[in-house]
MARBA-3410 file (N, C-alpha, C, O; in Angstrom, 1 decimal):
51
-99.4,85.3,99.9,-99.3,86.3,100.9,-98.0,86.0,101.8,-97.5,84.9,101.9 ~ -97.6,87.3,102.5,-96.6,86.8,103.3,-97.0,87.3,104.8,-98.0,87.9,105.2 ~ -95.9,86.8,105.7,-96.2,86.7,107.3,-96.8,88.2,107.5,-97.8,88.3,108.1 ~ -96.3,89.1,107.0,-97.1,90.7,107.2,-98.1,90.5,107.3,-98.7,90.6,108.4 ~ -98.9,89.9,105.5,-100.1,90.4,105.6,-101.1,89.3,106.1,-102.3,89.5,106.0
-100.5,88.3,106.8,-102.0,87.6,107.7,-101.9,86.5,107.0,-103.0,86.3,106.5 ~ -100.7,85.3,106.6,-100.8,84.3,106.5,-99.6,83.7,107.3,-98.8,82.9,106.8 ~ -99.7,83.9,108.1,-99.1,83.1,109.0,-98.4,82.0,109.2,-97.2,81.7,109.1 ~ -100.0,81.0,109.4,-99.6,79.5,109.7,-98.9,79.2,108.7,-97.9,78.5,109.0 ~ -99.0,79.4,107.1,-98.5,78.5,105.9,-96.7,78.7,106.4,-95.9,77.9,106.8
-96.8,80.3,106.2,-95.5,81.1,106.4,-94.7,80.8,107.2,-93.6,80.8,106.9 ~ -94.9,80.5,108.1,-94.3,80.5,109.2,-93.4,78.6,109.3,-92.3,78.3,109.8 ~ -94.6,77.6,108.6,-94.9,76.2,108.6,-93.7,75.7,107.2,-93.2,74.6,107.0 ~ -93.5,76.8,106.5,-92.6,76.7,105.1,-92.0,76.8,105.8,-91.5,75.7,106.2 ~ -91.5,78.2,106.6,-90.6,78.7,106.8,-89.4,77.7,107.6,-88.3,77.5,107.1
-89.9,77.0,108.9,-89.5,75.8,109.6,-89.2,74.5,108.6,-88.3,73.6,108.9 ~ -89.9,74.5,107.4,-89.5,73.2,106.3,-88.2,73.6,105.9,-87.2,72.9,106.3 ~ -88.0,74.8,105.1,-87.1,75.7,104.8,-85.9,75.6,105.6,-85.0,75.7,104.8 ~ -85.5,75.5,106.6,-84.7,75.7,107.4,-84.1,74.0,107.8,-83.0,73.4,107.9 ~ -85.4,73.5,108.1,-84.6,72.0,108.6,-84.1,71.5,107.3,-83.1,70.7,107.2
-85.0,72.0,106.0,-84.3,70.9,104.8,-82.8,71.6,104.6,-82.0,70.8,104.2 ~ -82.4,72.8,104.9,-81.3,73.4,104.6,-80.1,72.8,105.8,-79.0,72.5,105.3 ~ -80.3,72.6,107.3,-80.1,72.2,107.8,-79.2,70.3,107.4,-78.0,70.0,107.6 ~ -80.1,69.7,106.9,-80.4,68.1,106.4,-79.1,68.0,105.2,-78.3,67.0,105.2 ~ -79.0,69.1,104.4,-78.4,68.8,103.5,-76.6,69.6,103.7,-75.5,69.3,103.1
-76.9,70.4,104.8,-75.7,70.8,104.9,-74.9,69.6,105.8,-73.7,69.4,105.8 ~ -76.0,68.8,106.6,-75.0,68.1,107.3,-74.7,66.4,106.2,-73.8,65.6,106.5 ~ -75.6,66.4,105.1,-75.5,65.2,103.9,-74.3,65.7,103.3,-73.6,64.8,102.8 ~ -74.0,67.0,103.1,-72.4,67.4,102.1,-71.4,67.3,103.7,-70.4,66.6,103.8 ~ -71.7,67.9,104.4,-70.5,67.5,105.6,-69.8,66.0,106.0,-68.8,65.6,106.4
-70.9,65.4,105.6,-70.3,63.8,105.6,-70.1,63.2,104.1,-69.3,62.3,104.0 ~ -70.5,63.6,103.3,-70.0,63.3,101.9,-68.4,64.0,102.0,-67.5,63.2,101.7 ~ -68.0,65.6,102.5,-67.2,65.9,102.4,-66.1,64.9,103.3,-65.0,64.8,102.9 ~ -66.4,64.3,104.3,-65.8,63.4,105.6,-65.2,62.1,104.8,-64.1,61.6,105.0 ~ -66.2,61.5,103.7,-65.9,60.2,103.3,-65.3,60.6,102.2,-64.6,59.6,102.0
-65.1,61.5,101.2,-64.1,61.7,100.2,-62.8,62.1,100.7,-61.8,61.8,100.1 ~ -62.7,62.9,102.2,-61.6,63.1,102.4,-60.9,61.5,103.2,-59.8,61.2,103.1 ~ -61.8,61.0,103.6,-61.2,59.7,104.3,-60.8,58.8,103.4,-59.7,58.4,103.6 ~ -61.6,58.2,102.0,-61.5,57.4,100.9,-60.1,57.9,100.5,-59.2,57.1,100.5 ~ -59.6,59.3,100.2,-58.8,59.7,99.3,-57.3,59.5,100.2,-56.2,59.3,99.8
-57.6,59.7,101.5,-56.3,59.6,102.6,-56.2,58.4,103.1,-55.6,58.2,104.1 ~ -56.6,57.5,102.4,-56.8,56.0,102.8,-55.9,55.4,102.2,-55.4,54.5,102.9 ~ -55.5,55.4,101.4,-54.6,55.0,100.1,-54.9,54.5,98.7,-54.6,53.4,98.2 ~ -55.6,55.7,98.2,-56.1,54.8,97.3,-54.8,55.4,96.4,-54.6,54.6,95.4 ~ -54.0,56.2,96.3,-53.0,56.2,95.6,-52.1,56.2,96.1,-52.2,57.0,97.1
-50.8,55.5,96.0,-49.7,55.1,96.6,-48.5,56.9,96.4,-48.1,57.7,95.6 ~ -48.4,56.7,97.5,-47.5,58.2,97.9,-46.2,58.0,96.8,-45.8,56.9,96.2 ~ -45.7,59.2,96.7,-44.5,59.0,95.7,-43.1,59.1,97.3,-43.0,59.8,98.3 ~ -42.2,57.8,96.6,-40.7,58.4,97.3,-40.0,58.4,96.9,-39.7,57.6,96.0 ~ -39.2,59.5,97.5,-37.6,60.1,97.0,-36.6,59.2,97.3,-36.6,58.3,98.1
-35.6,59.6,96.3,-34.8,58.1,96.4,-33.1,59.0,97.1,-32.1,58.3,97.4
END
């Protein structure tokens, strides 16, 4: 059933799971994205120079 027809508590109790787990993982790829951009600007490959 959904919140319309008179299930509420489950609905409503998903619904709050739903949202923090989406929450959880967007901020787990925002720091994954943090430490690949830091690892990669760190030096792991040596810059090219012009001579």
């Amino acid at each position: 059933m959904s919140g319309i027809n008179g299930d509420k508590s489950r609905f409503h109790r998903e619904r709050k799971q739903k949202i923090a787990r989406r929450k959880r993982n967007r901020e787990l790829l925002k720091t994954l994205a943090e430490r690949r951009k830091s690892a990669a600007s760190s030096g792991s490959k040596p810059s090219a120079v012009s001579a």
